[in-house]
N, C-alpha and C positions, 0 to 999 in steps of 0.2 A: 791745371787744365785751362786757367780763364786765362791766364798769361797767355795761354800760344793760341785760344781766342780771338784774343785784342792782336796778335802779332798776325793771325789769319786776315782778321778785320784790315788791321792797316796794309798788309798787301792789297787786298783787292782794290782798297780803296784806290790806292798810290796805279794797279795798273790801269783801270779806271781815268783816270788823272792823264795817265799818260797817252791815252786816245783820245782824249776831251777835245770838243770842237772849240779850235781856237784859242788855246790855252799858251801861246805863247809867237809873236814875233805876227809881221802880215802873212795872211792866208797866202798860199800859192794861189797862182792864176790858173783857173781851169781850161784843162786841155782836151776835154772831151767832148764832143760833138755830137747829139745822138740826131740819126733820120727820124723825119719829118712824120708824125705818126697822129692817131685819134682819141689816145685813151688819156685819159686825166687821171691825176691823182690830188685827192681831198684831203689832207693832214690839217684835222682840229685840234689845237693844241693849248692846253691851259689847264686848269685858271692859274691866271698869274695873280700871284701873292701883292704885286704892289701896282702903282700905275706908272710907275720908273721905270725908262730903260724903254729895252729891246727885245721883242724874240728874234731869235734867227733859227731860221731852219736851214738844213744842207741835206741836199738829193745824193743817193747813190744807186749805182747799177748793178754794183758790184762791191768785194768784201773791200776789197783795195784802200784804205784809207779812214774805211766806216770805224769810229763815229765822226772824224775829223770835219776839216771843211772839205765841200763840195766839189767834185775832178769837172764836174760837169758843169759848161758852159752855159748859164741861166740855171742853176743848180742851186744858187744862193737866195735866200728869201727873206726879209725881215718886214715886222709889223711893230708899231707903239704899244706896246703892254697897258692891258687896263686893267685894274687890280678886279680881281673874284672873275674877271671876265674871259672869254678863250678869242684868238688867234688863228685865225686861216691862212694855211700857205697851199695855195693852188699850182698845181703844175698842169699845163697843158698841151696837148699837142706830144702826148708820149708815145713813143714805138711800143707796140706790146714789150709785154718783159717781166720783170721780178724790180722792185726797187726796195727802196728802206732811207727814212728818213732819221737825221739828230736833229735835235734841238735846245737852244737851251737862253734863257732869261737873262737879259745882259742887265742887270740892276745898275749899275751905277758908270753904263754909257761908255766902257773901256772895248768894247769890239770885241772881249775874251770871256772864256769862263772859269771865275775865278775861284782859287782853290784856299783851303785851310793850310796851316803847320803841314800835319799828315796827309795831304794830297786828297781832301775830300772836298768836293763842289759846294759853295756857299751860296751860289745861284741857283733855278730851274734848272732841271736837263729832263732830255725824255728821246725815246725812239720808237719807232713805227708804232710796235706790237705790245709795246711799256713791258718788254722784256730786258730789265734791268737787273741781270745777277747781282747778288752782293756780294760774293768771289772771282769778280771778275769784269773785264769792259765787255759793256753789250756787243753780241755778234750782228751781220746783216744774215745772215742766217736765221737768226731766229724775229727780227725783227724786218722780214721782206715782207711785201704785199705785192700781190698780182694786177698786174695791170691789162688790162686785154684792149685790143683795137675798136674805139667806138663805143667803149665801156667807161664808166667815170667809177674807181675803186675809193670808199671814204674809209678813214681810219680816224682815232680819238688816242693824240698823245696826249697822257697826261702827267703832269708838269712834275717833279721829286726835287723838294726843298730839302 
């Protein structure tokens, strides 16, 4: 029974891995454009374990891509990681909607998030709602947040070393 445990475990991990923001080759160029709108969204995101590196966050709209990089043009976001400390990535100027943010800790400055043997992340990651299965990559389903016109929506990711 632990055998197919650890064989559960490293699937998820590995599918996990396989939606990771950034985890291999340049990001596409974002092709999405959204109308000019009033609602902001607030993603606090940390504490970062070290003062190395990068966070990067990436916006979506939609399931399309989530957790990867960003489809949406100005979608991408990065801040200086300061160890024990959090990270603001502001988005402004949203159309009302549903969004969901990744994230994740670039320790040692490579643009990606980099993985183990078994496809498990050696850096931060996190999204919107820090609805991180462990059978599975986070959905934007369960990790959307509402954003409404004229409204500022704050969320608290936090960070999974």
């Amino acid at each position: 029974m632990s055998s197919l445990r650890f064989a559960l475990s490293l699937l998820s991990l590995a599918s996990f891995a396989a939606c990771a923001p950034n985890t291999s080759g340049p990001a596409p160029t974002p092709t999405i454009t959204l109308a000019p709108g009033t609602g902001t969204l607030r993603a606090e995101v940390g504490p970062a374990r070290s003062s190395t590196g990068t966070v990067f966050c990436a916006l979506f709209n939609a399931a399309a891509g989530f957790p990867g990089a960003s489809p949406i043009v100005g979608g991408s976001l990065s801040a200086p990681a300061s160890s024990g400390q959090n990270v603001l990535c502001e988005y402004r100027n949203l159309p009302a909607g549903d969004y969901a943010v990744s994230v994740f800790h670039d320790e040692n400055g490579n643009q990606q998030l980099d993985l183990s043997l078994f496809g498990a992340p050696v850096e931060g990651f996190g999204a919107t709602n820090n609805v991180l299965p462990p059978t599975s990559a986070p959905t934007f389903a369960d990790n959307r947040a509402r954003v409404d016109e004229g409204q500022t929506a704050s969320v608290r990711v936090q960070l999974r070393y």
